[in-house]
VEXLO-668403 format. One record per residue: z, x, y of N, C-alpha, C, O, CB in turn; chain; residue in one letter. Coordinates in steps of 0.2 Angstrom, whole numbers, plus 5000, padded with zeros to 4 digits. Each point is the difference from the previous one (the first is absolute). Glycine has a CB too. Layout:
N
GUDO   nzz   nxx   nyy  cazz  caxx  cayy   czz   cxx   cyy   ozz   oxx   oyy  cbzz  cbxx  cbyy  chain  resn
GUDO     Z     X     Y     Z     X     Y     Z     X     Y     Z     X     Y     Z     X     Y      A     a
...
# end
This chain:
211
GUDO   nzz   nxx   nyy  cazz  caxx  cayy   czz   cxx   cyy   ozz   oxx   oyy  cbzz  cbxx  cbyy  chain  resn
GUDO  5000  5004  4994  5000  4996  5006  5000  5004  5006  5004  5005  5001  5002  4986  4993      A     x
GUDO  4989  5008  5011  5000  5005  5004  5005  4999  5007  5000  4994  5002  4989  5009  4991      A     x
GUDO  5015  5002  5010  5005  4999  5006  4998  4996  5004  4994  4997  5000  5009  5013  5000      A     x
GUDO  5003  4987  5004  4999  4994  5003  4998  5001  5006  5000  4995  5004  5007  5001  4990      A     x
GUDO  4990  5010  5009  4998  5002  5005  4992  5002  5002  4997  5001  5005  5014  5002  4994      A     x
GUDO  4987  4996  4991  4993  5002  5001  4996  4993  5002  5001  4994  4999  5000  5016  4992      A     x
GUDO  4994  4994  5014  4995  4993  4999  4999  4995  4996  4998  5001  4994  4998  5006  5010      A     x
GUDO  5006  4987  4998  4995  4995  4996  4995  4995  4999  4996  5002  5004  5011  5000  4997      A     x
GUDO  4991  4994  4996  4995  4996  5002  5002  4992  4996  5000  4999  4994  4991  5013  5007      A     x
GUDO  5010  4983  5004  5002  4997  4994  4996  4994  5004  5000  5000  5006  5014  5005  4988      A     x
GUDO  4983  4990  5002  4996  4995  5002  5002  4991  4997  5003  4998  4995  4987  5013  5004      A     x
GUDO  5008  4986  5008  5004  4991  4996  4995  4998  4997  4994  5002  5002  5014  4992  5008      A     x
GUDO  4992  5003  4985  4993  4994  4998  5004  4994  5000  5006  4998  5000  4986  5009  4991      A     x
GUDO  5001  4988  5009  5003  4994  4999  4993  4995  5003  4995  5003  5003  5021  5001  4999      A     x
GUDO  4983  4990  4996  4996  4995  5002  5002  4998  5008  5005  5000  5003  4994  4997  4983      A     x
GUDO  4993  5001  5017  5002  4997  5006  5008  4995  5003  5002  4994  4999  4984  5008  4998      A     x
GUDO  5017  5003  5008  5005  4994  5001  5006  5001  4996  5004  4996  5000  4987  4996  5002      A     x
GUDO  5010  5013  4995  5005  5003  4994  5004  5003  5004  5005  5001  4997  4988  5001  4993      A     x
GUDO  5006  5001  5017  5005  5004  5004  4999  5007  5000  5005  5002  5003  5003  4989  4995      A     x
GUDO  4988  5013  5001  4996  5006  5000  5005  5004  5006  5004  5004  5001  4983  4991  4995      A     x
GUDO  5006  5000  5009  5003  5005  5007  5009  4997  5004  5002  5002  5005  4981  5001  5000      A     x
GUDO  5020  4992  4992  5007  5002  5001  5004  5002  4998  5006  5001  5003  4993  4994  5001      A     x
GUDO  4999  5007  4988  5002  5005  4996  5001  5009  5001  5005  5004  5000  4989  4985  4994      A     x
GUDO  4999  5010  5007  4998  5008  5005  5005  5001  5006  5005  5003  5000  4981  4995  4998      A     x
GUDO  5012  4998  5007  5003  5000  5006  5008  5004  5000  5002  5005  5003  4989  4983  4997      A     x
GUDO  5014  5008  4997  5007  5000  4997  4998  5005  4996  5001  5004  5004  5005  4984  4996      A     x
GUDO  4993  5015  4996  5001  5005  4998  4999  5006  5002  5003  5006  4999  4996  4988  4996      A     x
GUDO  4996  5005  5010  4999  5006  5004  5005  5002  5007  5000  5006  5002  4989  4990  4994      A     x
GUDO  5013  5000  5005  5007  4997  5006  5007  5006  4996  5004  5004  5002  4992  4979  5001      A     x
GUDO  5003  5014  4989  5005  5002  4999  5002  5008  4995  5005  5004  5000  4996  4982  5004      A     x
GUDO  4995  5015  4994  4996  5007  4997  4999  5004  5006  5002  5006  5001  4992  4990  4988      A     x
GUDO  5002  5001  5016  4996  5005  5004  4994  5002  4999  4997  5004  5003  5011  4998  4998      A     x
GUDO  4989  4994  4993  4992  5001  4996  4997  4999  5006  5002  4996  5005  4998  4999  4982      A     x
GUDO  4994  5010  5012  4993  4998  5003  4997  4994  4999  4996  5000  4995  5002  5011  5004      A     x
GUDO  5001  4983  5004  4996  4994  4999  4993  5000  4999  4997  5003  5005  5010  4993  5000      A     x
GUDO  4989  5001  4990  4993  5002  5002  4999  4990  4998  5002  4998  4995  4994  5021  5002      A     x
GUDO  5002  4978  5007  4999  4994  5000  4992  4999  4997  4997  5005  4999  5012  4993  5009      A     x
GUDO  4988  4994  4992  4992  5000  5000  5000  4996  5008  5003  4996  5002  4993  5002  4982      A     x
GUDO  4998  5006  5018  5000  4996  5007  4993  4995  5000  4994  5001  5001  5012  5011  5006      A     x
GUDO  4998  4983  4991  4995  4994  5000  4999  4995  5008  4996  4995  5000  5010  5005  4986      A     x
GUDO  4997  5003  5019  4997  4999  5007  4994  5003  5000  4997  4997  5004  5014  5002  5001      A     x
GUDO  4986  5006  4993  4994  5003  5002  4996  5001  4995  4995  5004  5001  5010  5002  5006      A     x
GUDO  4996  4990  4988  4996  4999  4992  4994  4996  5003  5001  4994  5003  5011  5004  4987      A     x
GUDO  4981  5005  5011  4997  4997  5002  4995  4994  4993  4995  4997  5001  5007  5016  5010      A     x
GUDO  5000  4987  4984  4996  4995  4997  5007  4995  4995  4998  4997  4994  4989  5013  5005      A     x
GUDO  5021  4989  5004  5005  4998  5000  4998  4990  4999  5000  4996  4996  5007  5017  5012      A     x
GUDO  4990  4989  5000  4998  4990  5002  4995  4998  4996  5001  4994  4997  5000  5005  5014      A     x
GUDO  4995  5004  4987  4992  4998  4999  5001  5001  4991  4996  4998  4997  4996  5008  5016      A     x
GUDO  5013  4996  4985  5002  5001  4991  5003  4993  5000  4998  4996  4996  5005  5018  5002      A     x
GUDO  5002  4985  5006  5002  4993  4999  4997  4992  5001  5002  4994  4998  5006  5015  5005      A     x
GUDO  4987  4993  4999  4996  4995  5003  4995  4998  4993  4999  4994  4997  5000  5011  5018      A     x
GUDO  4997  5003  4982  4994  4998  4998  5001  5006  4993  4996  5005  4999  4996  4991  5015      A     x
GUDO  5013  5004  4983  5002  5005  4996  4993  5004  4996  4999  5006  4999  5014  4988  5001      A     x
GUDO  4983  5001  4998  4995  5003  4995  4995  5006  5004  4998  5005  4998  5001  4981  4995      A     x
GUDO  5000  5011  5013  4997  5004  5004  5003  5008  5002  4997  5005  5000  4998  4983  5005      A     x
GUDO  5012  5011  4997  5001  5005  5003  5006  5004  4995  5004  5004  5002  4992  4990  5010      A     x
GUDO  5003  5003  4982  5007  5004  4996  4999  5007  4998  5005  5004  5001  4998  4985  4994      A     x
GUDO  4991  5012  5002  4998  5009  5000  5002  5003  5006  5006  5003  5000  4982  4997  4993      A     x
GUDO  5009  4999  5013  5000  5003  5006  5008  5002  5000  5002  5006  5000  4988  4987  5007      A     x
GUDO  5014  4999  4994  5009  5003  4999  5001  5003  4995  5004  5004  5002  5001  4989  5003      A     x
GUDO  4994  5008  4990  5003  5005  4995  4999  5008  5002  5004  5004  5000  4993  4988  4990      A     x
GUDO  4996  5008  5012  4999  5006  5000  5004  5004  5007  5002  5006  5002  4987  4991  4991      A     x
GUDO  5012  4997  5011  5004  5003  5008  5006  5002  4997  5002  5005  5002  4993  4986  5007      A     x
GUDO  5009  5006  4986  5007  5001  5000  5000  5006  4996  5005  5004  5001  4998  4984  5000      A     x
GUDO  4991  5013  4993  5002  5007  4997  4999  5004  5003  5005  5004  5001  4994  4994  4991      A     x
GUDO  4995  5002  5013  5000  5006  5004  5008  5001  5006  5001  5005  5002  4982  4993  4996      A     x
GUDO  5019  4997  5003  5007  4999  5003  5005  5004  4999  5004  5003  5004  4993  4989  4996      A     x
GUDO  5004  5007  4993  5004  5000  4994  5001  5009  5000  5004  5003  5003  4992  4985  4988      A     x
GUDO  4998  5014  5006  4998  5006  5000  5001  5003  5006  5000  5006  4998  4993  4992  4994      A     x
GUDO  5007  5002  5013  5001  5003  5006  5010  5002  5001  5004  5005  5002  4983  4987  5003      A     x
GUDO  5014  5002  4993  5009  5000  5001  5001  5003  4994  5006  5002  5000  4996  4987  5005      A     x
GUDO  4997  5013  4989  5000  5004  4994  4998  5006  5002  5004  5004  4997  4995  4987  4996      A     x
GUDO  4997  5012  5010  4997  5006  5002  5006  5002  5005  5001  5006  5000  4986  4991  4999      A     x
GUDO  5016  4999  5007  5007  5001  5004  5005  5002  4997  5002  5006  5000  4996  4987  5006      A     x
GUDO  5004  5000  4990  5006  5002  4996  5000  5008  4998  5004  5004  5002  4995  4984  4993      A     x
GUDO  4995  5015  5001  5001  5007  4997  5000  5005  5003  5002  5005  4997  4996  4992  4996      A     x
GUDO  4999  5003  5013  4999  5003  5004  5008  5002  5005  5001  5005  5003  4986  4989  4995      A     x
GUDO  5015  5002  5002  5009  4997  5004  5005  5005  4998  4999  5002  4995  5000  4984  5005      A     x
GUDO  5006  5015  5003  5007  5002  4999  5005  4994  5000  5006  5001  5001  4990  5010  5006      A     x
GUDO  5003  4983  4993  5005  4995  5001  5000  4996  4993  4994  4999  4996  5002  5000  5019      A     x
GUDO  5010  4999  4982  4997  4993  4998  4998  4994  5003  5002  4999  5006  5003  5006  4987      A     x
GUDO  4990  4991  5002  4998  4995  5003  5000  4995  4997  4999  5001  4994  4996  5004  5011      A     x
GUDO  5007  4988  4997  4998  4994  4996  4994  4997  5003  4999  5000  5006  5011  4998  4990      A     x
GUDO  4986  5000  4999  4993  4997  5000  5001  4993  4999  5005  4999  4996  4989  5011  4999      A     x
GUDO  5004  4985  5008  4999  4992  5000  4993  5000  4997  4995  5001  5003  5013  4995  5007      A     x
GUDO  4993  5002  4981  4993  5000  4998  4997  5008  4998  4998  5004  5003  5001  4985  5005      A     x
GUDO  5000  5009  4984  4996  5006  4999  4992  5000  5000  4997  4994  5001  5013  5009  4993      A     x
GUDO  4985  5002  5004  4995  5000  4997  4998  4997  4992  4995  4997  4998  5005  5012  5012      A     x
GUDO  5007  4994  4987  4998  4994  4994  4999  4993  4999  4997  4997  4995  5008  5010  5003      A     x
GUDO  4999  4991  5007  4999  4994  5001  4994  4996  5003  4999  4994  5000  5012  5009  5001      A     x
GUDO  4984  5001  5002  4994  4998  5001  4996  5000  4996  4995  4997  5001  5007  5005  5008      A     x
GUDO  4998  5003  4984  4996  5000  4994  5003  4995  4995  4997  4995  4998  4999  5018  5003      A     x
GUDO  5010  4988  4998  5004  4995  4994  4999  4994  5002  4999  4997  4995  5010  5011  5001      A     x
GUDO  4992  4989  5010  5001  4995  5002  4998  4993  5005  5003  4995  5000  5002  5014  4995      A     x
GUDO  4990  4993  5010  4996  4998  5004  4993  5002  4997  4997  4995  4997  5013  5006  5012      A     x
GUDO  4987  5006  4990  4993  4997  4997  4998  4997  4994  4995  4997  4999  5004  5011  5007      A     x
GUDO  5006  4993  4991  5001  4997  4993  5000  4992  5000  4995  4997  4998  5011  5013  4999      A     x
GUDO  4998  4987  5007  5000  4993  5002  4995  4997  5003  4998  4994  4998  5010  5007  5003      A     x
GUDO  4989  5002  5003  4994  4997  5005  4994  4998  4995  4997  4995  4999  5004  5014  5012      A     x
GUDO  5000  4998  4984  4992  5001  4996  5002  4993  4992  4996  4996  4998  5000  5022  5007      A     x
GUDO  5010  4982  4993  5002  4994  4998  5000  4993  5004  5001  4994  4997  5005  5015  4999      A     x
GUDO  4992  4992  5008  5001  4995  5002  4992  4997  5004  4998  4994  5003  5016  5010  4998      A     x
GUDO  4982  5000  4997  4992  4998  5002  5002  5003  5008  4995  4997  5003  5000  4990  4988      A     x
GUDO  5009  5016  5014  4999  5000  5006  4998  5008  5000  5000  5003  5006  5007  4987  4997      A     x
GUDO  4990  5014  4992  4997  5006  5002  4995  5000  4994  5000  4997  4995  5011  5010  5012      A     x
GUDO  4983  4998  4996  4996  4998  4993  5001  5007  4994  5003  5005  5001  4986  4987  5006      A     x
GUDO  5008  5004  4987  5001  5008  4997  4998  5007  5002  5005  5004  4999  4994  4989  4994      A     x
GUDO  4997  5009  5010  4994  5004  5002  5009  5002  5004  5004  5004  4998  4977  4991  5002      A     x
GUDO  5019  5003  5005  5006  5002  5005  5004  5004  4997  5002  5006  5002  4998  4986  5003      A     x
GUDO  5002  5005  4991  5009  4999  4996  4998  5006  4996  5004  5005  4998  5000  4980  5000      A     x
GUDO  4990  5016  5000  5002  5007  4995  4997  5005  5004  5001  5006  4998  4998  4990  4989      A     x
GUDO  4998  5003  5019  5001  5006  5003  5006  5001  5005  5000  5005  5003  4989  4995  4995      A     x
GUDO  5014  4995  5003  5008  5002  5002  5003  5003  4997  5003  5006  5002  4999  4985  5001      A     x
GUDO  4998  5008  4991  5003  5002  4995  5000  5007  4997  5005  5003  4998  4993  4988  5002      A     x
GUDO  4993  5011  5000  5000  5007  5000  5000  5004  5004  4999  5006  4998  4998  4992  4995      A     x
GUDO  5005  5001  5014  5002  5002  5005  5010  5001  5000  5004  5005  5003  4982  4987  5003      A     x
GUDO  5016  5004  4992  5007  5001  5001  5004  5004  4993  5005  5003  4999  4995  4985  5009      A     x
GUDO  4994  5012  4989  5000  5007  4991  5002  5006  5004  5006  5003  5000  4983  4995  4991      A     x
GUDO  5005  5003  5013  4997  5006  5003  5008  5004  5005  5003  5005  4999  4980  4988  5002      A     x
GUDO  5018  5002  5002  5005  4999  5006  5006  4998  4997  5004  4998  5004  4987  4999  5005      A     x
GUDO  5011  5003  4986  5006  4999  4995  5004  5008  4999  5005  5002  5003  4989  4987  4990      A     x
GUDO  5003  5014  5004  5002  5006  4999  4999  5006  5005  5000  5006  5000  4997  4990  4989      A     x
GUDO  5003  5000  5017  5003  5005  5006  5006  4999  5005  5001  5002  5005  4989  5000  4995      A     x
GUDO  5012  4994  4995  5007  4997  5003  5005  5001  4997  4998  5003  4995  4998  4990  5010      A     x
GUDO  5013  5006  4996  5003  5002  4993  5005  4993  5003  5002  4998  5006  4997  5019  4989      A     x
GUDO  5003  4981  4999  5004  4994  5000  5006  4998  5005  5002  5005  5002  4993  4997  4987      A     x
GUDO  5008  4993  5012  5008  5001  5007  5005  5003  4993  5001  4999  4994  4998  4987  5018      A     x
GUDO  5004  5017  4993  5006  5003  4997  5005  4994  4997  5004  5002  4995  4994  5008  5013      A     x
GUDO  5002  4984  4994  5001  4995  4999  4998  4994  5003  5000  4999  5006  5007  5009  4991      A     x
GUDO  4990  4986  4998  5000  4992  5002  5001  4995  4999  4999  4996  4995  4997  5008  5006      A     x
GUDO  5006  4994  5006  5006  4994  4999  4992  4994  4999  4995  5000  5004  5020  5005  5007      A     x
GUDO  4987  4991  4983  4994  4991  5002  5005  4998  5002  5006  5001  4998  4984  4996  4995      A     x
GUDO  5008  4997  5011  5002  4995  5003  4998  4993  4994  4995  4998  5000  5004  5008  5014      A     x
GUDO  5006  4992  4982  4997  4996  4997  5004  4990  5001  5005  4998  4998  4992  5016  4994      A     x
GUDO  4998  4983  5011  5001  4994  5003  4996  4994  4997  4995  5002  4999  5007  5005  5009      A     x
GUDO  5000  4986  4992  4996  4997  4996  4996  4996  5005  5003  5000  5006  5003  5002  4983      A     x
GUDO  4988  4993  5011  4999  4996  5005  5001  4999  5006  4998  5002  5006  5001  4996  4986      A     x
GUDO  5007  4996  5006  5001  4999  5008  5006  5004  5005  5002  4999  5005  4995  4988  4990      A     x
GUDO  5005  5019  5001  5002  5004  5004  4993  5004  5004  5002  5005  5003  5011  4996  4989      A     x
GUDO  4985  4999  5007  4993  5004  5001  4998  4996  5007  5001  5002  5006  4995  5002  4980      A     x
GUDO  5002  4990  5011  4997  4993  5004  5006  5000  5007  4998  5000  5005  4996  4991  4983      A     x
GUDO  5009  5009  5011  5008  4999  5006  5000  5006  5005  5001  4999  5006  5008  4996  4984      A     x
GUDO  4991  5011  5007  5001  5006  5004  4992  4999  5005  5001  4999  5006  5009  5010  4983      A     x
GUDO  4983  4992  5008  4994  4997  5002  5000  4995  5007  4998  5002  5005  4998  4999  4982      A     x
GUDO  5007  4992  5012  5002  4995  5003  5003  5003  5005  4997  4998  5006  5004  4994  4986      A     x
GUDO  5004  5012  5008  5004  5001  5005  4998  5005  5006  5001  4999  5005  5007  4997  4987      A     x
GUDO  4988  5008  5004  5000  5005  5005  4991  4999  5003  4998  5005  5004  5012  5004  4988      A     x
GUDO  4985  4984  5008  4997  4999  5002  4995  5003  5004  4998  5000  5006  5010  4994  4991      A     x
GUDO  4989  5010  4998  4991  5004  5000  4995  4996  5003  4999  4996  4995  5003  5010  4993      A     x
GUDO  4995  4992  5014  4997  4996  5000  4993  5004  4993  4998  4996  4996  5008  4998  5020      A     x
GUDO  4992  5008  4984  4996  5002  4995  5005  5001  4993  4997  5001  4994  4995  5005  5015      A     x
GUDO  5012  4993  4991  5004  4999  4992  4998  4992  5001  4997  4998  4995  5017  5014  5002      A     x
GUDO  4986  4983  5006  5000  4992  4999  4994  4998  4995  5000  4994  4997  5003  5004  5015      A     x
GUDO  4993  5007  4987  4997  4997  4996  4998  5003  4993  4995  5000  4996  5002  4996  5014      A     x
GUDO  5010  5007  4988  5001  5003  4992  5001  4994  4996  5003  4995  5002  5005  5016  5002      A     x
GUDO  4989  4988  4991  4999  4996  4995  5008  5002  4996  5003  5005  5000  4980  4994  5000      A     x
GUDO  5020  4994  4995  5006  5003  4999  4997  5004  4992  5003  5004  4998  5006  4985  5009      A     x
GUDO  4984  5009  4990  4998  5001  4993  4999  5007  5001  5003  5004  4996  4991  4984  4998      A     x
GUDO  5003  5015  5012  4998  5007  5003  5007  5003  4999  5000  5006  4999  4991  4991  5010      A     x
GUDO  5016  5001  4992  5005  5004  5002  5004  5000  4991  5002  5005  4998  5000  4991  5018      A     x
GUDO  4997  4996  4980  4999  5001  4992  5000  5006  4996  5004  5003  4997  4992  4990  5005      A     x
GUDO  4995  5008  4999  4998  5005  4998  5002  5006  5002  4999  5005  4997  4994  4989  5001      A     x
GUDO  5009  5007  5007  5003  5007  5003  5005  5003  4997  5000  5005  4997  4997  4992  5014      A     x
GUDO  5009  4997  4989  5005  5002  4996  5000  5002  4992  5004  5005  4998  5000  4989  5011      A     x
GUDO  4992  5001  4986  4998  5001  4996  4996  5010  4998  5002  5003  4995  4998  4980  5008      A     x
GUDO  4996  5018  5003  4998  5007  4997  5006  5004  5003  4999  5006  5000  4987  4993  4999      A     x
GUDO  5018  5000  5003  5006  5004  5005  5003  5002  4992  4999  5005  4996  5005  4988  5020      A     x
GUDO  5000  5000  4982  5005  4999  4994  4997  5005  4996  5004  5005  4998  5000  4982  5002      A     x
GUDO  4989  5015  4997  4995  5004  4996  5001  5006  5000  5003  5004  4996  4988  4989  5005      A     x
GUDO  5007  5007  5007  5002  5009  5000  5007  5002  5000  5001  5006  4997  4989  4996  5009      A     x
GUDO  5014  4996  4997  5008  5001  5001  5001  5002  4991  5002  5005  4998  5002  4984  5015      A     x
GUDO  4995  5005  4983  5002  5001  4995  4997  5007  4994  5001  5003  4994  5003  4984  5009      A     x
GUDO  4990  5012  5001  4998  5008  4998  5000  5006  5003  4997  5005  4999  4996  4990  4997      A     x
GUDO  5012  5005  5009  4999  5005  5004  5004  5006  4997  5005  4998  4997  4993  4995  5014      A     x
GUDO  5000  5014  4988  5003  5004  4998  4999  5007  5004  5005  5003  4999  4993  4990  4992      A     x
GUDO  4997  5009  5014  5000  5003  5005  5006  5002  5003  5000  5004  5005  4991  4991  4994      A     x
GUDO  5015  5003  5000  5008  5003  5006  5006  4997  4999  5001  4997  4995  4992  5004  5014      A     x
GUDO  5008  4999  4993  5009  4996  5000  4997  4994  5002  4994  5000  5002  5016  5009  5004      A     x
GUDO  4994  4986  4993  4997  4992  5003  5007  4994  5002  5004  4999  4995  4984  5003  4997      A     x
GUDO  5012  4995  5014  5006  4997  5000  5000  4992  5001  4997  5000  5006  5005  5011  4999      A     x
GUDO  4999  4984  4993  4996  4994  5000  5006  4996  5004  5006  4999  4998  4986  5001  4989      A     x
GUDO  5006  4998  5020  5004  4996  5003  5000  4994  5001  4997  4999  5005  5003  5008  4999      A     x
GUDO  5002  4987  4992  4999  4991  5000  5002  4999  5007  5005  5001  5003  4999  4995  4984      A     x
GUDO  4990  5002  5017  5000  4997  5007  5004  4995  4997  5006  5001  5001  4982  5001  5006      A     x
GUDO  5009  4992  4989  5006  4994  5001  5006  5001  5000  5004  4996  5003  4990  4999  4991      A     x
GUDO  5007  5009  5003  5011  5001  4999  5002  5006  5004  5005  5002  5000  4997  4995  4984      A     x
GUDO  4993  5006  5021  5004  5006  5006  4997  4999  5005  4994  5000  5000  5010  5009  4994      A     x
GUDO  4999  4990  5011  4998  4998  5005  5002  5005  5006  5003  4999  5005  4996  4990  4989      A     x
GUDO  4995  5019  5005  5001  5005  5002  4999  4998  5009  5002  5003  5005  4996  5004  4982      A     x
GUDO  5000  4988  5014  4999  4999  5010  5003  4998  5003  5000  5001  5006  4992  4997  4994      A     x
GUDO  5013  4999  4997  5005  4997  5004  5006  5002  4998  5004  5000  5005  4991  4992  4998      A     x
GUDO  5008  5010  4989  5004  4999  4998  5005  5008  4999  5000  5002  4995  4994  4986  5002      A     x
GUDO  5009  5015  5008  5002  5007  4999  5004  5002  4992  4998  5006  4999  5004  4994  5014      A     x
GUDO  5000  4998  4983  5002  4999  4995  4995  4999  4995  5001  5003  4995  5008  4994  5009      A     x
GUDO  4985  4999  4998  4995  5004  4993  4995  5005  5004  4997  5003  4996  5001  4985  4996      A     x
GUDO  5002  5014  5014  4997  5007  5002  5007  5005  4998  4996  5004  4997  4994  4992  5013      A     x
GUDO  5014  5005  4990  5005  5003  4997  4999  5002  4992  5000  5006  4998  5007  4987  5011      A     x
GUDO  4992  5002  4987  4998  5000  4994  4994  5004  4997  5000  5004  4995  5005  4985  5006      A     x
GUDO  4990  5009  5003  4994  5005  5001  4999  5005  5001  4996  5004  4997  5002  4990  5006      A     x
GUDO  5005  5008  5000  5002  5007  5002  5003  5003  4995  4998  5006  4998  5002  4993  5012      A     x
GUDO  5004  4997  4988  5006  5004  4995  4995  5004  4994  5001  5005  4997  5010  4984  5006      A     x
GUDO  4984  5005  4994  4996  5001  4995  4995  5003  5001  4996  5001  4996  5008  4990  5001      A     x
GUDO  4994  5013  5009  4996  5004  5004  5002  5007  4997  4996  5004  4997  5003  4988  5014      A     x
GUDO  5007  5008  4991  5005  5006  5000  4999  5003  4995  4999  5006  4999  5009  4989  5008      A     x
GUDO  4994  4998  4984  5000  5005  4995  4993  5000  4998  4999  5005  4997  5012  4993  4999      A     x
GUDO  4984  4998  5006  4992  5005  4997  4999  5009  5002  4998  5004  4997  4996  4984  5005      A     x
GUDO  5009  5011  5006  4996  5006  5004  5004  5005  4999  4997  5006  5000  4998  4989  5009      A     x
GUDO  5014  5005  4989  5004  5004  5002  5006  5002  4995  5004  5005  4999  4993  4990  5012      A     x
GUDO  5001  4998  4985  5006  5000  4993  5007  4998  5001  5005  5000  4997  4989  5010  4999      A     x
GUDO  5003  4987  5011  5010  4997  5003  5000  4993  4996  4995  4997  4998  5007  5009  5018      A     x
GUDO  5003  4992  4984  5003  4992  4998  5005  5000  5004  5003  4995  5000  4994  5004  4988      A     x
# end
């Protein structure tokens, strides 16, 4: 296990609305981690995915890996640790996969996403640790509701289904790192100091070996 001083890299997953970036956020506050967010104010194909997804779903995939990859390229580059809101796995395991499941990307795309993110796999190295956010439906739908995107209004609920559906897939294959599984429904790390307390605590023994 390495010292508690060495750099880290530790990344949230979770389905839209699972609490990512207030996850991140609070942890970063209270480690001192470097934040590296997704900046979906300046996502220039964000609106136009939500509107017309068949048309513009390749376009966003490829924006976010090439994203992804940029913040992965920081990360190792850095003296700091960092938490990441959202990995690059998550845009192969789990967003292109669905689209193309779902008739909103065509094949022709999808296996060249695909053999694009082979290529660009093996130049990255996994987070030192990752927390999923694992949530079911209408916690998903509630946290969405409240925080009022006007481009999330028009997320279909079977779209957010199937999301969770290939999340549950890979979580339970993931083998790549340490892995930490946080039930959104039963902690309620945004408001409640006592389950961000808890969180941490369980932070503590992956990274550090404390209990």
């Amino acid at each position: 296990m390495p010292p508690k001083n060495t750099p880290k890299h530790i990344a949230v997953a979770g389905n839209i609305g699972s609490g990512k970036t207030t996850l991140a956020t609070k942890l970063s506050k209270h480690y001192g981690w470097e934040a590296h967010f997704e900046d979906l104010d300046h996502n220039p194909y964000l609106v136009d995915f939500y509107e017309d997804m068949h048309r513009w779903s390749f376009n966003l995939q490829i924006y976010f890996l090439n994203h992804r990859l940029q913040q992965m390229n920081q990360i190792r580059r850095g003296k700091k640790s960092v938490i990441q809101d959202r990995t690059i796995y998550e845009d192969a395991y789990i967003f292109a996969p669905n689209l193309y499941s779902m008739g909103l990307m065509t094949k022709r795309d999808f296996e060249n996403y695909s053999s694009l993110f082979q290529t660009l796999k093996d130049m990255v190295s996994p987070p030192d640790l990752l927390i999923y956010l694992k949530a079911s439906i209408p916690a998903l739908v509630d946290q969405i509701q409240k925080r009022g995107r006007d481009y999330e209004e028009n997320i279909r609920l079977d779209y957010l289904k199937r999301l969770n559906e290939f999340y549950n897939k890979w979580i339970d294959s993931y083998t790549d790192g340490p892995l930490l599984i946080i039930d959104v429904d039963t902690i309620n790390f945004a408001d409640r100091e006592e389950d961000l307390a808890d969180v941490v605590r369980r932070i503590d023994a992956q990274l550090f070996g404390l209990f």
